[in-house]
Backbone bond lengths (Angstrom), bond angles and torsions (degrees), N, CA, C in turn:
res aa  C-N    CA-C-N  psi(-1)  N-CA   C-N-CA  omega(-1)  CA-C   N-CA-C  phi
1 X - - - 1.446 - - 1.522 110.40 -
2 X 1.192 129.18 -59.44 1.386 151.95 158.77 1.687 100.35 -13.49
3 X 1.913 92.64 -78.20 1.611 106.17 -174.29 2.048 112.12 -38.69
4 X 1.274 96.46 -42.10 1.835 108.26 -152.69 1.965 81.13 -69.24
5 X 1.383 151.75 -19.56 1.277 144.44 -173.63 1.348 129.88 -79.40
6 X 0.870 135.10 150.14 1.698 117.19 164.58 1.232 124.35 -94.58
7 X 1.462 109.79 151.41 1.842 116.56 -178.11 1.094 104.96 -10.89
8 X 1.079 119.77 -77.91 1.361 136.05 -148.91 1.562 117.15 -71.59
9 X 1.619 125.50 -17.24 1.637 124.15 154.14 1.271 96.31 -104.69
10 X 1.486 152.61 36.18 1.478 139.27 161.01 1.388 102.51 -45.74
11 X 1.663 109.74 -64.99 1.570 135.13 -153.28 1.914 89.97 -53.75
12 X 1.086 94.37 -61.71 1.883 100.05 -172.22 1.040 115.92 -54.50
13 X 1.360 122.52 -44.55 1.943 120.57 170.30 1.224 89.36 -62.31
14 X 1.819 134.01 -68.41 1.597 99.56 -146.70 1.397 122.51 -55.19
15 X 1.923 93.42 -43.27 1.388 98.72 -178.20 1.991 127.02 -54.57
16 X 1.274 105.82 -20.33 1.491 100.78 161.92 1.391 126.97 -95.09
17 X 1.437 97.46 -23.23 1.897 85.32 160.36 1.471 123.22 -52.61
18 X 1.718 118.31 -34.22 1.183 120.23 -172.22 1.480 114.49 -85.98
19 X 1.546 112.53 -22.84 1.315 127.52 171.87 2.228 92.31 -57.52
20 X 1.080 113.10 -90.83 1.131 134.74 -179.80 1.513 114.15 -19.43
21 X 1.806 112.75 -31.60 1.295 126.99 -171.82 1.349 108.04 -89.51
22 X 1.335 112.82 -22.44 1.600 128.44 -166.05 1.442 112.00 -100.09
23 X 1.221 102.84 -28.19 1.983 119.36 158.36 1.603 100.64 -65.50
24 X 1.113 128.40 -58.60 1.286 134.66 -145.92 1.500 83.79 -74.96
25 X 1.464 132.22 -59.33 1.758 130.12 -172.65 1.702 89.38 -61.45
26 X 0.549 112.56 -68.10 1.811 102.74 -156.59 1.828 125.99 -69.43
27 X 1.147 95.32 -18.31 1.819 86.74 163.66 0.710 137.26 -64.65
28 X 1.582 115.68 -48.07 1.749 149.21 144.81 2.091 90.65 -2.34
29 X 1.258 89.17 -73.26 1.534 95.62 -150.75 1.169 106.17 -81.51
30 X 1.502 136.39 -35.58 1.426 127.88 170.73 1.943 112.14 -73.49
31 X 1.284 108.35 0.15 1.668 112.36 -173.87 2.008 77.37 -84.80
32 X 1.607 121.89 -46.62 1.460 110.78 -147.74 1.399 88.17 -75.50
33 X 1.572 117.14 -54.74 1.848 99.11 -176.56 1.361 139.70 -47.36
34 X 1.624 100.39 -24.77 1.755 92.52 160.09 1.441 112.83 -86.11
35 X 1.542 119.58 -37.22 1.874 92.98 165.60 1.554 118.75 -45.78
36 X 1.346 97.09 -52.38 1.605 75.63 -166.76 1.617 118.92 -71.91
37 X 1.153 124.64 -13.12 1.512 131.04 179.24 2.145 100.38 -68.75
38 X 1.531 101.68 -37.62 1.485 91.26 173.26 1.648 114.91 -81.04
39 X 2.114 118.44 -40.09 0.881 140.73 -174.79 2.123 110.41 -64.96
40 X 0.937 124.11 -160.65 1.595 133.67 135.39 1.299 84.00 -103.78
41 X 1.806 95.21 143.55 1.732 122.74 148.08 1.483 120.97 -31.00
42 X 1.123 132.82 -32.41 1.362 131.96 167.64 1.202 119.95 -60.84
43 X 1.459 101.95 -60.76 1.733 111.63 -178.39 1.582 106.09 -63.71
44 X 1.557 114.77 -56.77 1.625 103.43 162.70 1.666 126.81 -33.70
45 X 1.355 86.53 -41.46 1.873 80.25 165.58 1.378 135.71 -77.13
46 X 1.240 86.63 -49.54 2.236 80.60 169.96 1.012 117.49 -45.33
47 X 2.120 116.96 -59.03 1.359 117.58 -179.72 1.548 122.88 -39.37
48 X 1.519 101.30 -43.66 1.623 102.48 167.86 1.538 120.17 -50.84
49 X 0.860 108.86 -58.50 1.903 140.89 178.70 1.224 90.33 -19.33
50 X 1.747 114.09 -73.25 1.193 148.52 -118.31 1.819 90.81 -87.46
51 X 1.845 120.06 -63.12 1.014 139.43 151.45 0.997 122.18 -24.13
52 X 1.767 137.73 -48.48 1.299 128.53 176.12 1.541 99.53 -89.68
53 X 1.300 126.74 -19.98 1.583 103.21 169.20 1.475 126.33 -66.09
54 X 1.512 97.64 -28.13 1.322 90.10 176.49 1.736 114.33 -87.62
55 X 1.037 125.07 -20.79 1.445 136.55 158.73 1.664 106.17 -40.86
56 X 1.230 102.24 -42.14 1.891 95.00 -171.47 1.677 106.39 -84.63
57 X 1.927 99.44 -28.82 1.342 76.74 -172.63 1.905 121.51 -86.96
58 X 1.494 101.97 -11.34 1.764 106.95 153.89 1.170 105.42 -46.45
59 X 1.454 131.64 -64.72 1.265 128.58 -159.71 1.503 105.01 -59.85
60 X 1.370 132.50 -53.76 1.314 117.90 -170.29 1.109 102.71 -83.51
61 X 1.173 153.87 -7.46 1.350 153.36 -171.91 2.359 86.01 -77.81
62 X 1.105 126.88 -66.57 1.503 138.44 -165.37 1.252 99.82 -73.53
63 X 1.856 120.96 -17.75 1.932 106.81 165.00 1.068 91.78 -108.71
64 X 1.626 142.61 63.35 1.288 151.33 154.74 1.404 75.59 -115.44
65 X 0.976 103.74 -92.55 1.877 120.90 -146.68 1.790 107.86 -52.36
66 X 0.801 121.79 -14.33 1.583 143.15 164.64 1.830 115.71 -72.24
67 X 1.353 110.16 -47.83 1.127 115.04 165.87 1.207 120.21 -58.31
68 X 1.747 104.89 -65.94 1.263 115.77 -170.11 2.160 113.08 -60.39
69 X 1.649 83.14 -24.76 1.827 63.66 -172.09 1.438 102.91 -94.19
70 X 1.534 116.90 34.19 1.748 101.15 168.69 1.781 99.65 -129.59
């Protein structure tokens, strides 16, 4: 990704990939501390649980169909 840019937007792609990477780590976890601050910690956890299972299984379900149609 980096390579395909020129000198001169390197700084701006990296710096928003890491912007973008640092959103992506931290919502996750400030979305579970207010469940669980409204929820119990347990139930905050499954719901999480529950959310990234189904997160993985979209994801492999769209690198199925991606594979298969090339």
């Amino acid at each position: 990704m980096i390579k395909a840019t020129t000198l001169v937007k390197r700084a701006a792609v990296s710096s928003a990939y890491f912007v973008v990477a640092y959103i992506a780590i931290s919502v996750p976890v400030v979305a579970e501390g207010f469940s669980a601050h409204f929820l119990s910690l347990v139930s905050a956890a499954v719901g999480f649980s529950a959310v990234m299972a189904l997160l993985a299984i979209v994801a492999g379900v769209l690198v199925h169909r991606r594979a298969a149609s090339h």
